[in-house]
N, C-alpha and C positions, 0 to 999 in steps of 0.2 A: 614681705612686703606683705605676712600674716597681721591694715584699719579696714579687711574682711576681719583684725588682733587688734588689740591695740597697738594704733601706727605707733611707729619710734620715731621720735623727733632726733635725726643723726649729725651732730656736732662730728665734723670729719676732722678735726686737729684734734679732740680729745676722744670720739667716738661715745660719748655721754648720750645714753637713750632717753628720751621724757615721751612719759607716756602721753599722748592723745585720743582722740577715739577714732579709730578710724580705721584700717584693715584690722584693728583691732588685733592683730599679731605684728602685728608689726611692719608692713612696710616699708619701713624706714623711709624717712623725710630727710630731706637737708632744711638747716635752716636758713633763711634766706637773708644773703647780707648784700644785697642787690642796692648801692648807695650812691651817690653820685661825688661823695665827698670822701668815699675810701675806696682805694681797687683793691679786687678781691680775685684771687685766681679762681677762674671759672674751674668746677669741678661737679661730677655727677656720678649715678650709678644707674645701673637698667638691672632688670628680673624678668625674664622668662621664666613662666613656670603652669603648668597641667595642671588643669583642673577638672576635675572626675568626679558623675553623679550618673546614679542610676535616672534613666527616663524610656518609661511605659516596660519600667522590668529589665530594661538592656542597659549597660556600661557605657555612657558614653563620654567622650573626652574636648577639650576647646582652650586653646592658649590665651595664657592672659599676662600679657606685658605693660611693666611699670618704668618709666625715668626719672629720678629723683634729680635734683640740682643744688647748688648751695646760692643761682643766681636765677633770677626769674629768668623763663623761655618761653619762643615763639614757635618753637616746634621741636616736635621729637619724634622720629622714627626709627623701626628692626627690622633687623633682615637677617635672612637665615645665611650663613657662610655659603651656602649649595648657591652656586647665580640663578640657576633656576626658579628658587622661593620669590614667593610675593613681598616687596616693599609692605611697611605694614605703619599705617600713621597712628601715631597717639593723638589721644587729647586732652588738653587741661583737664583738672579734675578738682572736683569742688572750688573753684573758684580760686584755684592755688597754681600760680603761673610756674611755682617750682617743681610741678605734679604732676606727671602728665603718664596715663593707660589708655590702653585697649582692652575691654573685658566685650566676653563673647557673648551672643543675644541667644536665644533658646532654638532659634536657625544657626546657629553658625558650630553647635555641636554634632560630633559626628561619631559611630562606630568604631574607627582606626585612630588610633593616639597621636599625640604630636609629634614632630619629629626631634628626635636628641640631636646636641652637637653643640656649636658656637654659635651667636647670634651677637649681632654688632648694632649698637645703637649709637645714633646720628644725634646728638642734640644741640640746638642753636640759641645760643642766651639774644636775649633782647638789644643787645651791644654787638648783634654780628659774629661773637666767639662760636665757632664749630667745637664742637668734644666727640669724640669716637671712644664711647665702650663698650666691654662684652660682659656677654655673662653665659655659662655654658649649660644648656640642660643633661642634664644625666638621666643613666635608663633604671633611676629607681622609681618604683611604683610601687601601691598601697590601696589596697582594697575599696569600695567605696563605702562608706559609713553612712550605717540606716537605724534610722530613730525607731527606736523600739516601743516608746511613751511617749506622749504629746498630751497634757492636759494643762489644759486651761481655765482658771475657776474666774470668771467675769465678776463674784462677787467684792471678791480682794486683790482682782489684779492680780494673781500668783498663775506662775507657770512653771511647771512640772515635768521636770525633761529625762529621759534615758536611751542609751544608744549603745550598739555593739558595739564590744571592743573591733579596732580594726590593728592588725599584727603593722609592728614594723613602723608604726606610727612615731613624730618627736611628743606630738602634743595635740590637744583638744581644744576647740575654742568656739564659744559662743557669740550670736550679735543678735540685734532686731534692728531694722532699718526700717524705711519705708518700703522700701520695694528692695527687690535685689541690686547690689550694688549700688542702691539710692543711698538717701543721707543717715548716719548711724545713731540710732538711739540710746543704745544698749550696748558696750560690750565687758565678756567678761577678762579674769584674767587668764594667764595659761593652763589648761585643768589636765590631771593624768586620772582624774576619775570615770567612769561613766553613767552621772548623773548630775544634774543641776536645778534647782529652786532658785526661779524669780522673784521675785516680789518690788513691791516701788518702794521699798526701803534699802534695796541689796543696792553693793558699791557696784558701781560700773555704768549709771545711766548718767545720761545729758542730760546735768541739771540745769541751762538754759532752755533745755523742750518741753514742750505743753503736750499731753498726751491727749488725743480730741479723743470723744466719744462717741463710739458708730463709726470709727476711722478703721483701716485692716491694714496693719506690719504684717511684715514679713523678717519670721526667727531664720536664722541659720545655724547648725550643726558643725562644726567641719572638724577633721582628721587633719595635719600638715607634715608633709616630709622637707624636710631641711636637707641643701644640698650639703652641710657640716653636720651632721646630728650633735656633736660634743659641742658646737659653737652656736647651734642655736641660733643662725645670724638671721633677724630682720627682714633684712633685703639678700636674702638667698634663698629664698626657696624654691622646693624643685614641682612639690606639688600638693595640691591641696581638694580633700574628697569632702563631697557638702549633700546635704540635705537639707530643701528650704521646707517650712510651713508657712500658713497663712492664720493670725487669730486677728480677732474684730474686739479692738478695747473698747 
């Protein structure tokens, strides 16, 4: 659920990915065949998965869950197997009723990692359908990834990125949004190197977006562990280590 990757648009009878922008790893989407003139078996998927960044020097950790659907919904919720865990609500997300996360605020990171195991998501198509699935986090984990280069040349719009290798890692992937987790400018594709050159001629921008001037994105960096590493799957992952900046186009 790497449109942090570009999202995958997930055709669940043939599982055909189409790239979009948007976690920019992928995601994974359902497409939405939400009609009133064909029934469509409601079907979906949920991700649980850690997301790791250093802040003020320290390791900190914060869950972020996604419920894809192949029919619009009116809600979606997780919950941890343990009865004890907090109910946890999603919410739509860009304006896409088959979309719906929870991503964590710069309070709601902490110290101690998340917890592994099963977690069950609740979701409710627009039609009253309940769906129950899971998705299970595992106790892999991976380093946080810290940008070693950050330059920015304001004259040509290019930007010049390098970052440590992080062990154990599936893949690398770039974005620029507006803000963190705001709306995707930029993403690239999956990278196994550790270096990248922007420029506003390089494949991967929203060529319906006007880039203002005197406005400040926000890049992101990120490492992803796949709870498959040979499957590489979308909407599996287990976690994902980031490092944001801030340039002023």
């Amino acid at each position: 659920m790497l449109r942090s990757l570009n999202l995958l648009q997930i055709n669940f009878k043939q599982m055909k990915s189409k790239l979009i922008l948007a976690l920019a790893i992928s995601l994974g989407i359902f497409s939405s065949c939400d009609t009133d003139s064909t029934k469509v078996e409601f079907e979906g998927a949920g991700d649980i998965y850690v997301r790791c960044q250093k802040i003020d020097d320290v390791v900190n950790y914060a869950p972020v869950f996604y419920a894809y659907s192949n029919n619009y919904m009116t809600s979606a919720t997780a919950k941890h197997s343990d009865t004890d865990s907090p109910l946890i609500s999603l919410e739509q997300k860009d304006n896409n009723a088959s979309n719906f996360s929870s991503l964590p605020t710069t309070k709601e990171y902490s110290t101690d990692d998340v917890k592994n195991g099963l977690y069950n998501f609740t979701l409710t198509s627009t039609k009253n359908e309940v769906l129950i699935v899971a998705d299970k986090l595992l106790d892999l984990r991976i380093s946080p990834i810290e940008i070693n280069k950050f330059e920015y040349i304001i004259a040509n719009h290019t930007l010049n990125l390098e970052w440590g290798t992080v062990e154990n890692r599936d893949i690398y992937h770039v974005k620029i949004a507006e803000s963190i987790d705001g709306k995707i400018i930029y993403s690239s594709n999956r990278l196994n190197n550790n270096s990248l050159t922007i420029t506003p001629t390089s494949t991967g921008w929203d060529k319906n977006y006007i880039m203002e001037t005197g406005t400040t994105y926000t890049i992101s960096v990120s490492a992803y562990k796949f709870e498959n590493s040979a499957t590489q799957n979308g909407y599996h992952i287990n976690q994902e280590s980031v490092e944001y900046q801030e340039f002023e186009w």
